[in-house]
N, C-alpha and C positions, 0 to 999 in steps of 0.2 A: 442614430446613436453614435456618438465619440466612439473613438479606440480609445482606451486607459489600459499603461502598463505600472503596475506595482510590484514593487523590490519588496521581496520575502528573505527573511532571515532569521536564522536561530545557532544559538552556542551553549543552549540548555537540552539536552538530551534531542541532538539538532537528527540524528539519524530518523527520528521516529516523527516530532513535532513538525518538517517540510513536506515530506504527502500527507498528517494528518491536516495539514493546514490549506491542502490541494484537494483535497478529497471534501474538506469543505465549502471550499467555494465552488467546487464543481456541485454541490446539490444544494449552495443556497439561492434562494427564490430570488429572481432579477437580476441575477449577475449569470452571465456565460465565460465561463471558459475558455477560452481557446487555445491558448498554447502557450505551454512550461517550459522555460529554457532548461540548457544541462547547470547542471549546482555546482559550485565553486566551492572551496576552502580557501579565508583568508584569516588572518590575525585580526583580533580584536582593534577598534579605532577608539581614541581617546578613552582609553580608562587609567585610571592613576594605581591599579593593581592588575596583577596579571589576571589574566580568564583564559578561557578555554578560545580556539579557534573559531570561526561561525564554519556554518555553512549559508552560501546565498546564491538568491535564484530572481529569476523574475517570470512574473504571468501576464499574458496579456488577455484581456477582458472587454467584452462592451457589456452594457447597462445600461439602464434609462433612470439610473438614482442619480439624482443630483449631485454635486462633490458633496455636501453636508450627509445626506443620505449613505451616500458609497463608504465615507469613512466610519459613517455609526456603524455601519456591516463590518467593516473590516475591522475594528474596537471588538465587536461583538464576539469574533471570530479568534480573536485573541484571547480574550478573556475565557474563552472554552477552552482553551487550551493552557489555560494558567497561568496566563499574563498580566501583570498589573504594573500599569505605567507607575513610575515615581519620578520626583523631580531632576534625579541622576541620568540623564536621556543615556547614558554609557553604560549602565548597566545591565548586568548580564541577563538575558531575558528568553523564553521559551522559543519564543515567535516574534516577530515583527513583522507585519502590513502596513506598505504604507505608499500611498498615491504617487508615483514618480513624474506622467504625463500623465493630461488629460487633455486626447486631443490636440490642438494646439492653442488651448487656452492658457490664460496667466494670469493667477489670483493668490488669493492669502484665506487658507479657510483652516483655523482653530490655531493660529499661531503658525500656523507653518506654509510654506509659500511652494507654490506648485507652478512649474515646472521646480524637483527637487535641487537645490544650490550643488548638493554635494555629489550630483551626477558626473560634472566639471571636475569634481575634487580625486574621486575616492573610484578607483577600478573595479573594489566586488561589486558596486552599482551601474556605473558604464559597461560593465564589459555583458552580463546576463542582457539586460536593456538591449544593448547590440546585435546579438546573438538573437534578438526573436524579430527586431524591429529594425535592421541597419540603416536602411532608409531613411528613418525618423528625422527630420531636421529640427532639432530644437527651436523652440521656436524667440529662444533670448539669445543665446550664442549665434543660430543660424548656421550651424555646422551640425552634418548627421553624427546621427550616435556612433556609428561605422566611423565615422573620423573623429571622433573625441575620443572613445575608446582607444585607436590607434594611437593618438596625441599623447596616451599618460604611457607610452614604454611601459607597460606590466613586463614583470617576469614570472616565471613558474614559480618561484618560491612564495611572491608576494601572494602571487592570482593563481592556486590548481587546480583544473579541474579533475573532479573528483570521480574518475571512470566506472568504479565498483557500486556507482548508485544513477539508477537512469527512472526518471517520470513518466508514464504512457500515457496518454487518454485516449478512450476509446471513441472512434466515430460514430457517432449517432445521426449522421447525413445522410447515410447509407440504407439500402433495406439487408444489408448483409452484416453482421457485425466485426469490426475488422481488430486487429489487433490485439485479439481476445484471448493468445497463449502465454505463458510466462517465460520470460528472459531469466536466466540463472540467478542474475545478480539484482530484479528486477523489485522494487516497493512501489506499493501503489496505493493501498490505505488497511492502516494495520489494526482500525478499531473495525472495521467490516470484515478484517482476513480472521481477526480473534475471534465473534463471535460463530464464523463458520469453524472453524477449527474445536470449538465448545462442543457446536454441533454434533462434528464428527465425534468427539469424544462420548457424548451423551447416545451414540448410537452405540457405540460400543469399538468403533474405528482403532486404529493407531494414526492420527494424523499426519507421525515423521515414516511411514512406510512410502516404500517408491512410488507406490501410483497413488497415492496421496499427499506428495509431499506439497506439491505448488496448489492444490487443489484450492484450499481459500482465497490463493488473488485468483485465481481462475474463474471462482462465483463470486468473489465480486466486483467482476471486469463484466462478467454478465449478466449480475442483475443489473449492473449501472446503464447497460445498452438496453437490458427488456424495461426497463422501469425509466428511459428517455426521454416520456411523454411529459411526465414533470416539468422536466427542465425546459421545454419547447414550448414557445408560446403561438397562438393563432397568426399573428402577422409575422413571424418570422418562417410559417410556412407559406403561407401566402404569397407575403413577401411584394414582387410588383406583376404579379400575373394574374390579376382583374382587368378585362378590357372590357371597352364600351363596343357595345352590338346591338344592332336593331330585333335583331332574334329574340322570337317568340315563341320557338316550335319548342317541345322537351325534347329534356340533355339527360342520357343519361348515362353512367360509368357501370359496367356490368362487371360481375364477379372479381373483386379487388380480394384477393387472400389478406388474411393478420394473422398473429400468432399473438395473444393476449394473455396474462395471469387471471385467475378469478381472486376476489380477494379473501376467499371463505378459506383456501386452502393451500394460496398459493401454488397451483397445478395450472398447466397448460390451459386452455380453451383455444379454438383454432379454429380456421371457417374463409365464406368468403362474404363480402359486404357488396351492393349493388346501391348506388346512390344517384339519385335523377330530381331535376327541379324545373320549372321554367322559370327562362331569362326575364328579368323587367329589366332590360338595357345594359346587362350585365355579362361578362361570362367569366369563369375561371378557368387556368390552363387546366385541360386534363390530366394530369401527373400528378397538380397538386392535390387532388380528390383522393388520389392515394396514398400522398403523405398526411393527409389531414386523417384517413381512414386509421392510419399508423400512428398518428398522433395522439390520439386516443388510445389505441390498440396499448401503447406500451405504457401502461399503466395499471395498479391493480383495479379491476376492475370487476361489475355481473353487466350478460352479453344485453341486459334491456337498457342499462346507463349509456354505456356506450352507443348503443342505436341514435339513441336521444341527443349523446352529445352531437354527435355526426350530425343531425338533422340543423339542430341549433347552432351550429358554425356556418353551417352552409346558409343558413337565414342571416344569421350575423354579416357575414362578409357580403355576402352578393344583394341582399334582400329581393329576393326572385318573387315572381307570382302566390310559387308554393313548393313545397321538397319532401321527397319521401326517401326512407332509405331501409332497406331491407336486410337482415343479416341472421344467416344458416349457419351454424356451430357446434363443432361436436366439443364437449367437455373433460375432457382426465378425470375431473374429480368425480366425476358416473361410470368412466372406464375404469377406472383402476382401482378404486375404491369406492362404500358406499354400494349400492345395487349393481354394480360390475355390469352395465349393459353397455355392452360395444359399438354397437350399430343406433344409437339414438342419436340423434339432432335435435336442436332448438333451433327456433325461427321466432324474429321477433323484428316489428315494423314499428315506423314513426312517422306519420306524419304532419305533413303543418301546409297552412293556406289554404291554397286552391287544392291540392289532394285528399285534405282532408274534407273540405267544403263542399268539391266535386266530387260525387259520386263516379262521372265518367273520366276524370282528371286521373282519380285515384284506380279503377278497370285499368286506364289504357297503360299506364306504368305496370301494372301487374302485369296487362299481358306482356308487355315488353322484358320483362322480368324471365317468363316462360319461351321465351321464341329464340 
């Protein structure tokens, strides 16, 4: 998949409209994320009446949308946020998305020509672009963005950056979630920080009390890490760690921990997962068994779907023999509520091929399960 970086900007209620605009392409379907430059303040360009300053940034993203595709998303994405193109390209507007590089291709898709003309031109767009990507060699100038940015002499008045407002995303690479406190000056998505803040009110809270006051980016820095799985597709766990092997014997990964939502009540479920298959010429790294375990895991979820997914990825990817995958689970929503029994486990199996076909296929993993 291309890298694509796209210039974000707004000068309509621009504090609130650049991480609602981040916050949703980090959860929309096919695009990832990666990383948000620092945001700039510059003056408005070509309008024939005064406006207000922008604020501008850039994000860089892979996909596997087409550029026709990527743009309907980023259209789409604008228009939730209250954008409506008119034939004025200068004026004042919520949001703007809009394709800067893709990769090092060069085309013309809906009237507009990508690699963008005015990257050469105009510094709030070279200099974000810069700042994530310096490297970049244009692929029509043939000069990095690191030196085209340097090429147009900005000055602090033209180009500020705007230090009182900083972007985080949180790692979801990780089995630990990183990044997950709040910085004083820190936005991060204020339609997900509102309705936790509702929340708290509806409980009866004071949301602006001290140990409440960052609480809403707090949850939702962390549900965006527990709730991962969404955004994480099967090959990009995978990724290149299928190799070819003559092995035949069963493989198998024993007690992988998760930490899971149920979707009934959105409470904890937690446990450990034991996933084992035979190779038909296949094998996957062993690490990945456990990101794929987590890949599921961070999602809402009941612990029998999950079994199931588990089982049918590892058929997907490798197409083994056969695959069983075993998973123990204690629930919140039985601890803490509901029948308050603490000491209960669920145990729930899947599976497929030869384990289920063999009677002694499917024994010898079990006992391999207990040993």
């Amino acid at each position: 998949m291309p890298l694509i970086l796209v210039a974000v900007g707004s000068n309509i209620d621009r504090e609130l409209n650049l991480p609602l605009a981040f916050a949703r392409l980090r959860r929309r379907p096919g695009i990832r994320l990666i990383a948000v430059s620092p945001n700039y303040e510059s003056a408005a360009v070509g309008a024939l009446t005064p406006q207000p300053a922008y604020y501008n940034a850039a994000v860089l993203i892979e996909t596997d949308f087409a550029p026709a595709d990527l743009k309907a998303a980023l259209l789409d994405i604008e228009q939730s946020l209250g954008r409506v193109r008119t034939a004025d390209k200068f004026a004042p507007r919520p949001i703007d998305l809009d394709i800067a590089l893709y990769g090092s291709a060069i085309f013309d898709l809906g009237g507009r020509h990508i690699p963008d003309p005015d990257i050469a031109r105009y510094p709030h767009l070279a200099v974000p672009l810069a700042d994530l990507a310096p490297d970049w060699v244009h692929p029509e100038i043939g000069l990095s963005l690191r030196q085209i940015a340097a090429g147009q002499h900005v000055t602090e008045k033209e180009l500020r950056q705007v230090m009182n407002t900083r972007f985080h995303l949180p790692s979801t690479d990780s089995h630990y979630a990183t990044d997950i406190d709040a910085a004083a000056d820190e936005v991060y998505d204020p339609d997900f920080e509102s309705l936790v803040q509702q929340m708290l009110v509806r409980l009866g809270e004071d949301p602006e009390r001290e140990g409440l006051h960052r609480t809403p980016l707090r949850v939702a820095k962390a549900m965006d890490f527990l709730t991962s799985g969404y955004r994480t597709r099967l090959e990009d766990v995978v990724h290149e760690a299928i190799f070819d092997d003559c092995c035949q014997e069963m493989v198998v990964v024993k007690d992988v921990e998760f930490y899971s939502l149920c979707e009934h009540h959105i409470l904890p479920f937690f446990g450990r997962a034991t996933v084992g298959y035979i190779p038909n010429g296949k094998i996957i790294g062993l690490s990945k068994v456990a990101r794929l375990v987590d890949m599921y895991a961070r999602r809402l979820q009941v612990q029998e779907r999950l079994t199931n997914q588990i089982a049918d990825a590892i058929m997907e990817i490798l197409k083994p023999y056969g695959a069983g995958v075993v998973i123990e689970a204690s629930h919140f929503c039985m601890m803490m509520r509901g029948v308050e029994k603490q000491n209960s486990s669920t145990v729930t199996s899947a599976m497929r091929g030869t384990f289920r076909q063999d009677p002694r296929t499917r024994a010898e993993f079990l006992d391999l399960i207990k040993t």
